[in-house]
N, C-alpha and C positions, 0 to 999 in steps of 0.2 A: 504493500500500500504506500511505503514511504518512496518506494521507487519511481511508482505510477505519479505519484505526485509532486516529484523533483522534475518526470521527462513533461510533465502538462507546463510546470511552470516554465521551462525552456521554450516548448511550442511556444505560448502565450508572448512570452520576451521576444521571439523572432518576429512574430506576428506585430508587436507594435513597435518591431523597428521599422516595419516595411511601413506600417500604417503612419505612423507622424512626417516623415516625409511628403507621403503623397499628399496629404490634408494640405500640409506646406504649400505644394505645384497647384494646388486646386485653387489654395484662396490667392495665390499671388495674381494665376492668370484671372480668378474673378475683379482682383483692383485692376490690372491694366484695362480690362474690356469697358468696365464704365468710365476709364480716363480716355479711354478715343473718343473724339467728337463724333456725331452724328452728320450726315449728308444734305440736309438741310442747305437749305438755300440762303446763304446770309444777306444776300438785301432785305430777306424777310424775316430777318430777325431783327430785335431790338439793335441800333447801333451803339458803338461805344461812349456816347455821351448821354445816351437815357440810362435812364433808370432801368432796374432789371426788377422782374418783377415781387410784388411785396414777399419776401418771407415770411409774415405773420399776418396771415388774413383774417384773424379775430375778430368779432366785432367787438366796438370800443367798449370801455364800462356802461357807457350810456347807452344804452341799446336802442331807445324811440319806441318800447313798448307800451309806455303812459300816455299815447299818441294818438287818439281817435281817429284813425286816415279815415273815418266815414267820411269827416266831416272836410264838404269841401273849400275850407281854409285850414285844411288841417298842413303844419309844417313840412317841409322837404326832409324826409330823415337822408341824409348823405352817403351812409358809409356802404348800402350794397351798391350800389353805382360807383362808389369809386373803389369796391373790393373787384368789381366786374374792370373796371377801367387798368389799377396795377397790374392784370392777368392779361393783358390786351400786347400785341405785338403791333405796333404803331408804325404807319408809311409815309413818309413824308412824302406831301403832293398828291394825296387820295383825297376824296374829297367827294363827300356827299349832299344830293338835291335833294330832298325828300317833302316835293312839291307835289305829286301825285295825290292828292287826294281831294275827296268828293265825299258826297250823302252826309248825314245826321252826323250828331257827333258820338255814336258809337262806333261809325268806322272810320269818321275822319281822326280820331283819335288811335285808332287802330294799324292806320295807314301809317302817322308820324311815328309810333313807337315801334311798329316795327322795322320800315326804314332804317332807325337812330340805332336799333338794337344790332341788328343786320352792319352798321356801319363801326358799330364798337368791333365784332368780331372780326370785321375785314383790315382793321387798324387805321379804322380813315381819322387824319388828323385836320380835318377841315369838315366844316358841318354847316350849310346855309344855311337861315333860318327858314320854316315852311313856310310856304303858303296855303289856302284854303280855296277850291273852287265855289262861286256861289251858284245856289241851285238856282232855275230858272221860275221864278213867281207865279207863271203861268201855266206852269207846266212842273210841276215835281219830281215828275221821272228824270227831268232834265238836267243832271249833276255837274252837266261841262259850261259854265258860261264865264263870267269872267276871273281873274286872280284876285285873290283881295288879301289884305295883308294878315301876318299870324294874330296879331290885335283883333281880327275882325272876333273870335272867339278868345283868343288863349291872354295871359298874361305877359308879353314879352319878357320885361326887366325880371321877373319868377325862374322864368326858362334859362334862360342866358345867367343868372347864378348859380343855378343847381349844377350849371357845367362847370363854371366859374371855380366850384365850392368840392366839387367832386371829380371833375373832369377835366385838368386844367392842362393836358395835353393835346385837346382839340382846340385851336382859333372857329368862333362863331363867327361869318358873316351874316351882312345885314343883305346882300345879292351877290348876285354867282360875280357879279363884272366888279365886285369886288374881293375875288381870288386874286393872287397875285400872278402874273404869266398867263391867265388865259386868254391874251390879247381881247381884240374887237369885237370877233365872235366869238364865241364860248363853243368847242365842241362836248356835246356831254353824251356819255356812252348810256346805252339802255340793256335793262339785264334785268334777268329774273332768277332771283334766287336757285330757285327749284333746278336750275337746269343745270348747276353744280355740281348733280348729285347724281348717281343712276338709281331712277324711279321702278324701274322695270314693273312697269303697269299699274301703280298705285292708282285709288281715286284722285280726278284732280284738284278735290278740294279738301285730299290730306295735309297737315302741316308736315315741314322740311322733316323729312328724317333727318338730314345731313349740317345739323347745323352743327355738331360739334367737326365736321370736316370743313366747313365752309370757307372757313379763314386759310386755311394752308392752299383749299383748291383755288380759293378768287385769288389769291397773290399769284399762284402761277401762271395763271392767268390775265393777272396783270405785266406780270414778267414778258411773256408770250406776246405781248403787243395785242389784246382783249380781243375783238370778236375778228377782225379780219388780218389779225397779225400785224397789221401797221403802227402801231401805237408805243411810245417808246416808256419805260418803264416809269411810275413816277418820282417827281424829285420834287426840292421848294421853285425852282426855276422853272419844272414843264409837267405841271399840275396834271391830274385825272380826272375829270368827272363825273359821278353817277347817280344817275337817274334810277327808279323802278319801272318796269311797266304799269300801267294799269291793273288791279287788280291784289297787290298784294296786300294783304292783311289775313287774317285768322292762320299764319304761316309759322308762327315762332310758338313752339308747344313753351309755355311759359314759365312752367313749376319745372321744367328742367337748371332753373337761374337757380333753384330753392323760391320758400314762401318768402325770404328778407327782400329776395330783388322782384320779385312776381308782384309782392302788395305794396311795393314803395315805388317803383318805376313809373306808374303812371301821375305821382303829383310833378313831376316835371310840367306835366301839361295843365296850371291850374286859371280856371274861367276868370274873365275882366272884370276890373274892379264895378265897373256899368250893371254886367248882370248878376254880379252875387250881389250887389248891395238891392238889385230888383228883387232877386230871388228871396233875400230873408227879407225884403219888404213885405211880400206877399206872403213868406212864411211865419213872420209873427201873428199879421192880420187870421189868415187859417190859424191859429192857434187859439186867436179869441172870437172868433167865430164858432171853433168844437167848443168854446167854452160854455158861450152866450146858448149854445145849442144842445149840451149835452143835459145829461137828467139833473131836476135839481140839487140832489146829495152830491152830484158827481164835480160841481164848478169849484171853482179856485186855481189860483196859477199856479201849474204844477200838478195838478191833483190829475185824475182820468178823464175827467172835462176835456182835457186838452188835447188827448188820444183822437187823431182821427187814419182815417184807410186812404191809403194814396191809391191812385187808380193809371192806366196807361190806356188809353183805348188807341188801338195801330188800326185806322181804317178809313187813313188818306188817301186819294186817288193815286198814289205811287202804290200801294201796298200790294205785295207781290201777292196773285191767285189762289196759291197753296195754303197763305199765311190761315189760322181763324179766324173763322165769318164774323161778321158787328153780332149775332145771336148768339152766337160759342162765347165769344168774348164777354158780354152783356151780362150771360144767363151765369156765367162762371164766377165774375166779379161780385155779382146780388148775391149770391151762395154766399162767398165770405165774407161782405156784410152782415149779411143777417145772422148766419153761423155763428160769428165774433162778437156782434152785437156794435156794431159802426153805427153810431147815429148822422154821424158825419163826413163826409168823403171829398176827397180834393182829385179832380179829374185834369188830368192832361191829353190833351187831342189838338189835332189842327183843324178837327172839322165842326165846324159850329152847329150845321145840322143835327147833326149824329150829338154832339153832347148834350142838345137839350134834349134828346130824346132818349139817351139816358140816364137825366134826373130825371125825367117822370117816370121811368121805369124803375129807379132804384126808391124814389120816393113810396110807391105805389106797392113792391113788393118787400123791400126792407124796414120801410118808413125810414131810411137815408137820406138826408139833406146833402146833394150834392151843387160843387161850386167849383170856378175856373181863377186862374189867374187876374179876367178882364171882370170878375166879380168881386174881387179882392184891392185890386189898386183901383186908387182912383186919383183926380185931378195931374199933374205935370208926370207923375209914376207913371198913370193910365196913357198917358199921351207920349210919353218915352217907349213904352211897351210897345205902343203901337206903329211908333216908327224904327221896329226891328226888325230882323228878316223872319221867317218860318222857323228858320233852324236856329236863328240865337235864340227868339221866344222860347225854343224849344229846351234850351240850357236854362230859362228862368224856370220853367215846369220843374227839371231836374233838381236844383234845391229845392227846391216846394220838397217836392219826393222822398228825398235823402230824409225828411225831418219828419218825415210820421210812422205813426208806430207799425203800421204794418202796410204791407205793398205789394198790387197783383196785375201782372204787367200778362205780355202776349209773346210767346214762343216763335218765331226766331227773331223778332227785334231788335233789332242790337242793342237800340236802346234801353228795350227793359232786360237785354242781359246784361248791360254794362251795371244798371240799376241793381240788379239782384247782388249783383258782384262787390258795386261798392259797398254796398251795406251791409253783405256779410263782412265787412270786414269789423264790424263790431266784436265778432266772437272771440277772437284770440290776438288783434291785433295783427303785429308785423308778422307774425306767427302764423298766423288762418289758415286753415288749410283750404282744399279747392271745395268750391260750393259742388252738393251734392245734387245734381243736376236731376230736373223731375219731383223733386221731394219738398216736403217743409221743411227740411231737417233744422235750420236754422234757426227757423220761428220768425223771420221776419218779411219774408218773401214767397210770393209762387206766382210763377208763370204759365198761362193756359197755354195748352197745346199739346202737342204729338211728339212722342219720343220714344217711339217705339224702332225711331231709324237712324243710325248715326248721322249717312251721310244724305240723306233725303231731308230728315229734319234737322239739318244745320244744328247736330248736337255738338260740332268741332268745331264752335263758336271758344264754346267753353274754355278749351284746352288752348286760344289759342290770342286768348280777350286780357289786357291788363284790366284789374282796375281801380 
């Protein structure tokens, strides 16, 4: 036995002569392999006088969780925009338009953000400011008429520091012919995301698989001299231009950023001082209005008095065919008045017909006192309101909305998905997870409609909508 156990211990000795050696040869060639550089293409990488990207992406102590982003003057929290901007490999002389856009402001909003978003990945270090196409008065369908400036809805001097604050390796212009180098005429290249990517057959109203490829494929593609090879790479001297086509939005799945940059990305874009101060015009007024209207035990400021059902009724002459009929919509609406016990309701619509007819509908089955914006203001308000367009009116509805306690808009609307959206963001904050699309889950919203089809009923709104 003492033998046996003198020749094992020799095996065993032999054995880990051989064995520490090798361990040796293994980890040495493991450090040289991660010291060789990678094949990457160094124009497209950060050059030697940027910055390299943050090491400690934490967010700060102050997180912006005490933050109500319902509300829409709620502050710009900074740090996922500018945790997404250190991570960014930056071109100098790229440079994005992100003037495409048209309809309400659930997709013109949709349009700018995902553009800007689109533009962080590609490393554009030039960023015009947008514009907005105005719909045509006569015609609603009509989204292409003239440019009018990013004021015409949004808050410029808001915009331009959130970049200022978080972003401060793009230069903002105020117009393209003020880029530097792109002479007299401006050429600006047009491109569509999606095509970065191979789709192989996807529907065409999926979001980008490929946005985490998107930055490596557009630069070499910029390298490449863009769509017909002529084009020379860009620099500060011989800028790039780009445009979108028509059509992009619902493209950037957007809880891929995480919930910090999905629920904070959109107050970049926050409404004119002109229509919030209309909008909580009209929203104090409705608040003393459920008051003056609600049951006697219930008045007092502050008390349940002041509860009322915000409404959306979608059934303007643009409203697309598939959308729910003014009866789906109506019939749905009265249900969760009466259900919840709404004595009072604030209705948003463009069509005046259709809204008196349904208060008398909501009055007659719910005993709901329903009321508009143009019942609410009155004298130089009423008369400001009324020399707005369609779609700003449209942004005073919107605060109305955001401020009452419960809200039942129409399935695919943008609008009332944008609405659903912002206002869940009451639940957790910068946090929030995605609304649970179809449900009450939240308690503070539902949208009538059909959702039995992702991509028929524009269920890929969701996935794809800051807000």
């Amino acid at each position: 036995m003492m033998a046996m156990g003198h020749q094992n211990l020799l095996n065993l000795m032999s054995r880990r002569n051989i064995l520490v050696p090798t361990l040796c040869i293994v980890l040495l060639i493991a450090v040289w392999s991660f010291r060789i550089p990678n094949n990457s293409l160094s124009w497209l990488e950060p050059s030697a006088d940027q910055s390299s990207p943050s090491t400690s992406l934490a967010p700060p102590p102050h997180f912006g969780n005490d933050v109500d982003l319902s509300d829409p003057e709620a502050p710009f929290i900074s740090w996922p925009l500018k945790r997404v901007c250190d991570e960014a490999h930056w071109v100098d002389g790229l440079v994005y338009v992100c003037d495409n856009n048209s309809g309400g402001i659930g997709n013109i909003r949709n349009y700018i953000q995902t553009c800007i978003r689109y533009g962080l990945e590609a490393g554009a270090t030039g960023l015009v400011v947008p514009k907005i196409r105005k719909r045509n008065k006569d015609d609603l369908a009509d989204l292409f008429t003239d440019y009018l400036p990013f004021s015409y809805m949004f808050d410029e001097k808001h915009f331009k520091n959130a970049f200022r604050t978080s972003c401060p390796q793009i230069t903002i212009y105020d117009d393209v012919k003020d880029v530097p180098g792109v002479g007299e005429k401006p050429k600006i290249e047009l491109i569509t995301p999606k095509d970065f990517g191979n789709r192989e057959g996807c529907d065409v109203k999926d979001q980008n698989r490929h946005t985490d490829r998107f930055g490596d494929v557009f630069r070499r593609w910029l390298r490449d001299g863009g769509k017909d090879g002529k084009f020379p790479a860009p620099s500060k001297t011989h800028p790039r231009l780009i445009r979108f086509n028509w059509g992009v939005l619902w493209d950037w799945q957007i809880y891929r950023d995480g919930p910090e940059f999905a629920n904070t990305f959109g107050n970049i874009l926050r409404f004119n001082d002109q229509l919030l101060r209309l909008g909580k015009t009209a929203l104090k007024n409705m608040h003393a209005f459920a008051r003056a209207n609600g049951a006697a035990e219930q008045k007092g400021i502050g008390g349940p008095g002041a509860r009322f059902l915000g409404v959306h009724l979608r059934t303007e002459s643009d409203a697309l065919g598939f959308w729910p009929t003014y009866k789906t919509q109506s019939e749905g609406y009265v249900k969760v008045a009466r259900t919840k016990g709404y004595e009072t309701a604030y209705l948003a619509t463009g069509n005046a017909t259709e809204a008196r007819k349904f208060a008398n509908f909501a009055k007659d089955r719910a005993q709901t006192k329903v009321v508009t914006k143009t019942d609410l203001l009155t004298g130089k308000d009423l008369e400001e309101l009324q020399s707005l367009s369609w779609d700003q009116q449209g942004l005073v509805d919107f605060v109305v909305l955001l401020g009452s306690e419960y809200f039942v808009g129409t399935m695919p609307s943008s609008f009332s998905v944008y609405m659903a959206m912002k206002r869940h963001l009451r639940t957790e904050g910068i946090y929030t997870r995605p609304y649970k699309v179809g449900t009450e889950g939240d308690g503070l919203s539902y949208l009538v409609g059909n959702y039995d089809k992702y991509w028929a009923g524009w269920l890929f709104m969701w996935d794809g909508m800051w807000p």
